[in-house]
Backbone as CSV, one residue per row, in Angstrom:
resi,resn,N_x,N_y,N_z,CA_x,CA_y,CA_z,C_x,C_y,C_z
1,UNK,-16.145,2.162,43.600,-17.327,1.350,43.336,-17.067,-0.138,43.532
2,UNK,-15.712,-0.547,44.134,-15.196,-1.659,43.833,-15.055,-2.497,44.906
3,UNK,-15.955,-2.024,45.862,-16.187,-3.099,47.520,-17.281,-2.722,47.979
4,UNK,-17.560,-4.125,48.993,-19.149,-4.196,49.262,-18.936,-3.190,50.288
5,UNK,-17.942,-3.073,51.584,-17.623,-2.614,52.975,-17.768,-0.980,53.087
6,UNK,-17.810,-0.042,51.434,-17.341,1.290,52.454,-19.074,1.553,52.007
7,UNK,-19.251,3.230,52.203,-20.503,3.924,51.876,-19.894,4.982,50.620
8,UNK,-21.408,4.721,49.533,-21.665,5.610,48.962,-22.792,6.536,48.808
9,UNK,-22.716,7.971,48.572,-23.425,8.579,49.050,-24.459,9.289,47.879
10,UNK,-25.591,9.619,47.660,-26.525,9.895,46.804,-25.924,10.455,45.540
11,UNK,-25.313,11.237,45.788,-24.729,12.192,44.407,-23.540,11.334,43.747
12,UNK,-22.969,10.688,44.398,-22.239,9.243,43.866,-23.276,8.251,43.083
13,UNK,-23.376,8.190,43.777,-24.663,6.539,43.538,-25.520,7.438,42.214
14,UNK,-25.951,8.325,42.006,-26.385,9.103,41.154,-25.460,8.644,39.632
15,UNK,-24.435,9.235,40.133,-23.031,9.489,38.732,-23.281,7.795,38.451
16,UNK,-23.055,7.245,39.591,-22.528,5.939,39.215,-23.926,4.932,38.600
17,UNK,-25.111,5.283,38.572,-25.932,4.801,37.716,-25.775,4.902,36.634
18,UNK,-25.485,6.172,36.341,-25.902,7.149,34.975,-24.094,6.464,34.447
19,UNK,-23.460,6.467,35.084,-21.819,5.607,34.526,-22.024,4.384,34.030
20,UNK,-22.572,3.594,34.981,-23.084,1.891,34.474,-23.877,1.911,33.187
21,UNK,-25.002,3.089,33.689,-25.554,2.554,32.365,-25.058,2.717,30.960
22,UNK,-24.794,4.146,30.707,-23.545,4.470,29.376,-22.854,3.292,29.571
23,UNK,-22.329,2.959,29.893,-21.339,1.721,29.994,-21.970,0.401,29.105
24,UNK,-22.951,0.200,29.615,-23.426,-0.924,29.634,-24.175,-0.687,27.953
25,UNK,-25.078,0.209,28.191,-25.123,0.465,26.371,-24.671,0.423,25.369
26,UNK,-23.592,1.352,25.457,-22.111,1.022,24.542,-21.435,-0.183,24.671
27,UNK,-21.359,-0.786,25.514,-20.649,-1.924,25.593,-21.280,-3.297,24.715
28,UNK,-22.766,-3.130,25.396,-23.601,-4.035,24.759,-24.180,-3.939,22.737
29,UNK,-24.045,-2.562,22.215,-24.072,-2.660,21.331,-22.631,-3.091,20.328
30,UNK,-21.422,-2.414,20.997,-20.425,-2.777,20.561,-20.150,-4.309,20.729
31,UNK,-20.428,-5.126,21.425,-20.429,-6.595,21.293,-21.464,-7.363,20.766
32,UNK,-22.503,-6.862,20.679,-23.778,-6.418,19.515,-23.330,-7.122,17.814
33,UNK,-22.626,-5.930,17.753,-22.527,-5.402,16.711,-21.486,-6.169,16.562
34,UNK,-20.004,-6.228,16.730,-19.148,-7.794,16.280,-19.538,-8.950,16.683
35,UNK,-20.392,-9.290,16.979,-21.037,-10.877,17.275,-20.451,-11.368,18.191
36,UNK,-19.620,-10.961,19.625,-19.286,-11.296,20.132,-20.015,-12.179,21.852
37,UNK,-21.056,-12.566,21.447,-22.006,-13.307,22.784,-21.581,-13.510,23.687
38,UNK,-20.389,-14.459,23.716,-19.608,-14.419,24.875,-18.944,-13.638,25.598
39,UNK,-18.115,-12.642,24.870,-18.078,-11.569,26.174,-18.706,-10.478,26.337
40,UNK,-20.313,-10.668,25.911,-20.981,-9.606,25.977,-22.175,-10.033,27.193
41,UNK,-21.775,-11.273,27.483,-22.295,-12.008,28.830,-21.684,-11.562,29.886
42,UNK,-20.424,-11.941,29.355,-19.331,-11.759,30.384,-19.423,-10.021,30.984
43,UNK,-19.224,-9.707,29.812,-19.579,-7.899,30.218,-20.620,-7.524,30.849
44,UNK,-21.990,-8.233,30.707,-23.063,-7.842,31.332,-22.938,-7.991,32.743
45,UNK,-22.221,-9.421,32.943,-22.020,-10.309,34.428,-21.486,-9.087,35.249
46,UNK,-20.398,-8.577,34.913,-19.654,-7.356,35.174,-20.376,-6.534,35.860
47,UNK,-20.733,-5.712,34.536,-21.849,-4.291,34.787,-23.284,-4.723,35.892
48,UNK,-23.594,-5.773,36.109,-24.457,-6.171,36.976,-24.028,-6.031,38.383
49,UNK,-23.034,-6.862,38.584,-22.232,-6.549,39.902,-21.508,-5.620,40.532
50,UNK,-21.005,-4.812,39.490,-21.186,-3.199,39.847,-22.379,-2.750,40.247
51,UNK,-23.015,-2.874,40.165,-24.284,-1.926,39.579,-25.072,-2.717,41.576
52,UNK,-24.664,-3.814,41.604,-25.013,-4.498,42.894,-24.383,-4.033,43.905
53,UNK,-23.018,-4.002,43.932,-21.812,-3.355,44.681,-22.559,-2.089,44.817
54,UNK,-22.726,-1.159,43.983,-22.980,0.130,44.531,-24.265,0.437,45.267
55,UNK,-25.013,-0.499,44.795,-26.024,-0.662,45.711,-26.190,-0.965,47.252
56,UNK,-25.551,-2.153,47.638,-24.801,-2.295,48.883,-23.960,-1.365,49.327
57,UNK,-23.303,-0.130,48.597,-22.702,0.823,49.426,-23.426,1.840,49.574
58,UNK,-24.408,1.955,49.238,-25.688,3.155,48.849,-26.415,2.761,50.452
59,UNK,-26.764,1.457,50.724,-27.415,1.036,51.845,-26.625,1.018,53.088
60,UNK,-25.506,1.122,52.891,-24.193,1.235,54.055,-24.374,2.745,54.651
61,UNK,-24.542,3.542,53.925,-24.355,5.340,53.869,-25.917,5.541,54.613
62,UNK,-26.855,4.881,54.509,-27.923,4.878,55.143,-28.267,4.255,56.282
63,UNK,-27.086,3.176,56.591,-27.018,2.884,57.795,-27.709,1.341,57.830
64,UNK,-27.947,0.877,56.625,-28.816,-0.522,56.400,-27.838,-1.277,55.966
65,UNK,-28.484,-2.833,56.665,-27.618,-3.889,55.998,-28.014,-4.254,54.181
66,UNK,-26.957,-4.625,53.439,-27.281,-4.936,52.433,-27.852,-6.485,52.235
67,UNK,-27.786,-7.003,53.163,-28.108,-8.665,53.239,-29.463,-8.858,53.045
68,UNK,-30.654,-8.319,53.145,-31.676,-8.417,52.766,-32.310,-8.136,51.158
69,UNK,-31.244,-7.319,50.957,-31.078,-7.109,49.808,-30.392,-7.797,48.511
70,UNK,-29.426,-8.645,49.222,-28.658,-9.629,48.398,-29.641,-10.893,48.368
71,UNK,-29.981,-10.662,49.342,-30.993,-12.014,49.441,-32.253,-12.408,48.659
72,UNK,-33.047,-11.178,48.406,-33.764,-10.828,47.488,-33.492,-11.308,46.044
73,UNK,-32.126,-10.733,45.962,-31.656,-11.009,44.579,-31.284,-12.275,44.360
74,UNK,-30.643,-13.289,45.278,-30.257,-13.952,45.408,-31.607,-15.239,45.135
75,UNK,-32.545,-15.117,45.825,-34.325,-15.435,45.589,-34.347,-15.406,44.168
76,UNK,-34.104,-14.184,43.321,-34.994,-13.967,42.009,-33.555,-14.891,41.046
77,UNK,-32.671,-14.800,41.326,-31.455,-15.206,40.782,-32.158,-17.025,40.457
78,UNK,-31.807,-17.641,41.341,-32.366,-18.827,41.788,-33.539,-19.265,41.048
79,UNK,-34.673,-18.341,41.151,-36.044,-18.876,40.921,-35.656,-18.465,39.268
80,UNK,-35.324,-17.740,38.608,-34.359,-17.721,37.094,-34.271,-18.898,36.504
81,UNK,-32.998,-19.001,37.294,-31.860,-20.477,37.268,-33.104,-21.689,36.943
82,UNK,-33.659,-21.764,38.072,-34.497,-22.420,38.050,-35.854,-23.003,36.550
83,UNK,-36.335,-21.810,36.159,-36.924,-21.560,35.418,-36.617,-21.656,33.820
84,UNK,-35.195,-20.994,34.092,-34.695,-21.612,32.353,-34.230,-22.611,32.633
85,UNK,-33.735,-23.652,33.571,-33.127,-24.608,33.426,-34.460,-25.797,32.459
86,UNK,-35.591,-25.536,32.972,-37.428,-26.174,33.021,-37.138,-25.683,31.563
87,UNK,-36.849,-24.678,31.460,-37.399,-23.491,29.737,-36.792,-24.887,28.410
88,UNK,-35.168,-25.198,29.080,-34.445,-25.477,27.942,-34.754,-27.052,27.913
89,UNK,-35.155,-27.669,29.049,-35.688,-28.868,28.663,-37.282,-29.631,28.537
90,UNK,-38.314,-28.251,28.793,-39.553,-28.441,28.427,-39.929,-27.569,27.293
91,UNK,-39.537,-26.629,26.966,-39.534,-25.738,25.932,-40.033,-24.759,26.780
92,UNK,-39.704,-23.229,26.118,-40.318,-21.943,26.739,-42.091,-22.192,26.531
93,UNK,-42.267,-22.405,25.796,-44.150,-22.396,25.394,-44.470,-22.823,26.946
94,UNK,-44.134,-24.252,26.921,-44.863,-25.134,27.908,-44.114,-24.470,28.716
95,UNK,-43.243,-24.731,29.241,-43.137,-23.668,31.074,-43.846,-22.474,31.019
96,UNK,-44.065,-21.441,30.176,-44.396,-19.833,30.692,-46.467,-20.470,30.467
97,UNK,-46.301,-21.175,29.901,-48.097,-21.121,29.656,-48.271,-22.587,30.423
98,UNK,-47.491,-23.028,31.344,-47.804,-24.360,32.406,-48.869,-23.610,33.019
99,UNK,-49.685,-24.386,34.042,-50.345,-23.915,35.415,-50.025,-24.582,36.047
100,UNK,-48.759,-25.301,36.674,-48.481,-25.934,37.638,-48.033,-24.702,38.670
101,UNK,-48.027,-25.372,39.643,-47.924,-25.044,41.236,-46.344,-24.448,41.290
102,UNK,-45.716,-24.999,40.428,-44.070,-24.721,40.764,-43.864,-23.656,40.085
103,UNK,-44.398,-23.798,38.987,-44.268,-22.324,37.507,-44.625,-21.176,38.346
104,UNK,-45.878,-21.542,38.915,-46.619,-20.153,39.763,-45.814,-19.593,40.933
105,UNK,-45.003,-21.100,41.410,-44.417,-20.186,43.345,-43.257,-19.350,42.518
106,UNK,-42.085,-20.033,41.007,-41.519,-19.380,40.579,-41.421,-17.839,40.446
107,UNK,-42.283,-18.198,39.655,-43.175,-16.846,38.971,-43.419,-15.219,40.237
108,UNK,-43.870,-15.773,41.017,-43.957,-15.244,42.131,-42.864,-14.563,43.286
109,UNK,-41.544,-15.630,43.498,-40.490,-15.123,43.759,-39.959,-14.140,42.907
110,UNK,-39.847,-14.428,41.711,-39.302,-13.472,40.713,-39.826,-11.809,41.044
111,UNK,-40.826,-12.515,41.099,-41.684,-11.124,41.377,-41.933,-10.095,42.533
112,UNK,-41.635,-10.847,43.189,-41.725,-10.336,44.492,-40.089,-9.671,44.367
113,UNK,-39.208,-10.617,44.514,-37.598,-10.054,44.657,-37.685,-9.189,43.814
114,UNK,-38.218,-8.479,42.433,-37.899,-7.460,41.720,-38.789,-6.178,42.689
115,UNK,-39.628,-6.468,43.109,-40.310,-5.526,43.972,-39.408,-5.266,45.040
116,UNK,-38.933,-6.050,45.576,-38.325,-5.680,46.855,-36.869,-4.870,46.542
117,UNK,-36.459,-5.023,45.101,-35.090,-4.863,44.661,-35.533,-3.313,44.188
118,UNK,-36.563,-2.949,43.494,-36.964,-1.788,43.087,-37.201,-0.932,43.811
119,UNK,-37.611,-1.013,45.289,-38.164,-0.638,46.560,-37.055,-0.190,47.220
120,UNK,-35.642,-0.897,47.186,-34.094,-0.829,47.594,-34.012,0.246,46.889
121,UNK,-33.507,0.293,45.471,-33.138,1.254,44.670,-34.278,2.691,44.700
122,UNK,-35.476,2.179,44.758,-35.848,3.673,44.503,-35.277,5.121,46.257
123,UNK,-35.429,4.233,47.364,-35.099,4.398,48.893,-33.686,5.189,48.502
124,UNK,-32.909,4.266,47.548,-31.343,4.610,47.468,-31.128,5.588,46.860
125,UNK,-31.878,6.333,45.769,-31.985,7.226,44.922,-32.690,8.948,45.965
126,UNK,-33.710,8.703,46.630,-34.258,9.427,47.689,-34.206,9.902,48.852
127,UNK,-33.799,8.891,49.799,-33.292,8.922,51.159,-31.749,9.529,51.000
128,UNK,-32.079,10.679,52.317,-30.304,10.804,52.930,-29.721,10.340,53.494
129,UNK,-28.483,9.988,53.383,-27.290,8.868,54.196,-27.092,9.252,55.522
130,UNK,-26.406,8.619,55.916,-26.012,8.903,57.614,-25.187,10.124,57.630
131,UNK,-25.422,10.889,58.575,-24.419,11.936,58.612,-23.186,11.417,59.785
132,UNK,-22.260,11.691,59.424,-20.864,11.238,60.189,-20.728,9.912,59.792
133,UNK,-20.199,9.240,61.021,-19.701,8.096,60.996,-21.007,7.094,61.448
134,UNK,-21.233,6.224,60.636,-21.693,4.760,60.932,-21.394,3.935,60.929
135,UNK,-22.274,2.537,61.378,-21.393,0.887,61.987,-20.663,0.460,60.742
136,UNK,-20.886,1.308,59.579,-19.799,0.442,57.762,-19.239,1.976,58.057
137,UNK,-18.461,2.939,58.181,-17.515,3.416,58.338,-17.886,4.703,58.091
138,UNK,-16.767,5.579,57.860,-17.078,7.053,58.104,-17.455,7.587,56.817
139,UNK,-18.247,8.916,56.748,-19.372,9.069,55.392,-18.612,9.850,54.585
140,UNK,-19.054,9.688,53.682,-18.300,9.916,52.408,-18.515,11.647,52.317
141,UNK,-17.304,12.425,51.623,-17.448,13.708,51.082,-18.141,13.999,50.505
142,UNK,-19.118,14.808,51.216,-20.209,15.442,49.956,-19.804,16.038,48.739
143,UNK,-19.144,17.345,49.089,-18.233,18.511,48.366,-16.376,17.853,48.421
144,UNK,-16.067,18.039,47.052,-14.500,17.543,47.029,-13.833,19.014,47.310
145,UNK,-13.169,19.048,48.065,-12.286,20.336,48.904,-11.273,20.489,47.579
146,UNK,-10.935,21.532,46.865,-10.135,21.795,46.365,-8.673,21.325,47.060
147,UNK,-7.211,21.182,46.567,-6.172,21.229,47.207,-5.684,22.326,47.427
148,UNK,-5.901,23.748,46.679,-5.269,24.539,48.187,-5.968,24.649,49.282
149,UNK,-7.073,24.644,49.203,-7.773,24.952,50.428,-7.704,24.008,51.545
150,UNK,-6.572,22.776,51.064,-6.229,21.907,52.187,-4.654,22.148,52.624
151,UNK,-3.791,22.749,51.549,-2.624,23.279,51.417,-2.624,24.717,52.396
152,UNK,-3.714,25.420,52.376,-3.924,27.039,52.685,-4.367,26.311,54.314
153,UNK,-4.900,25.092,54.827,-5.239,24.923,56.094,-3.929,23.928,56.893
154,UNK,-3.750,23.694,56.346,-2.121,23.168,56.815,-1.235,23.937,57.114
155,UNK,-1.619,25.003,56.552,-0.456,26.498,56.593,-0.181,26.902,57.797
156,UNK,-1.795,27.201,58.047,-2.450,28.263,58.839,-2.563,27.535,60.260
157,UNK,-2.230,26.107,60.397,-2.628,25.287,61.604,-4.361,25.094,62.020
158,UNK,-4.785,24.879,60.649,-6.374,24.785,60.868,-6.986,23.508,61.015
């Protein structure tokens, strides 16, 4: 789960949701729960970029670039940044209940990049990957081959 470059394939990307998220639950209540804020940021920062990583290898296995996709995020990331930076020195009231022009294009990126990010993931969850080899590399094992049955074909000159 730990590079942008290879492919992962549905029944992976599957486990590895359902992994992040346990993860991220437990993790987050256990730092919760000792008051620990700071590395329960830090932990989130983590579990996010996993959770991104596998996404980009989910889109590799399908034969898509992930760059449109980072970019997206990269958009809603930004227009965030942006937004609490306004939050902590106008107050939350006045930015979320502004009607200025900037609150709104904000508002809007956010929105859009979660659409486009949800639209990624749901594709990634549904769609089948490339079969064989594609331009990010050769496709991942569906079925894990037992070892004799790789021991029993080595034997045999198979």
């Amino acid at each position: 789960f730990f590079s942008w470059k290879k492919r992962l394939n549905r029944k992976m990307y599957m486990f590895g949701l359902v992994t992040v998220t346990v993860v991220n639950v437990l993790g987050s209540r256990f730092f919760f729960f000792f008051q620990l804020n700071i590395l329960s940021g830090i932990f989130s920062l983590v579990v996010m970029v996993v959770s991104i990583m596998m996404l980009a290898q989910r889109l590799h296995d399908m034969g898509r670039s992930s760059k449109s996709f980072l970019a997206s995020y990269a958009a809603m990331l930004g227009a965030c940044i942006v937004l609490g930076i306004r939050m902590v020195i106008e107050g939350p009231t006045r930015v979320l209940y502004d009607q200025t022009v900037i609150t709104a294009l904000l508002l809007a990126i956010v929105g859009a990049a979660v659409l486009v990010m949800v639209m990624f993931s749901i594709q990634a969850m549904l769609l089948k990957g490339d079969e064989g080899e594609n331009q990010y590399g050769p496709a991942c094992l569906e079925k894990i081959v037992p070892a004799a049955e790789i021991k029993a074909a080595n034997t045999t000159g198979e």
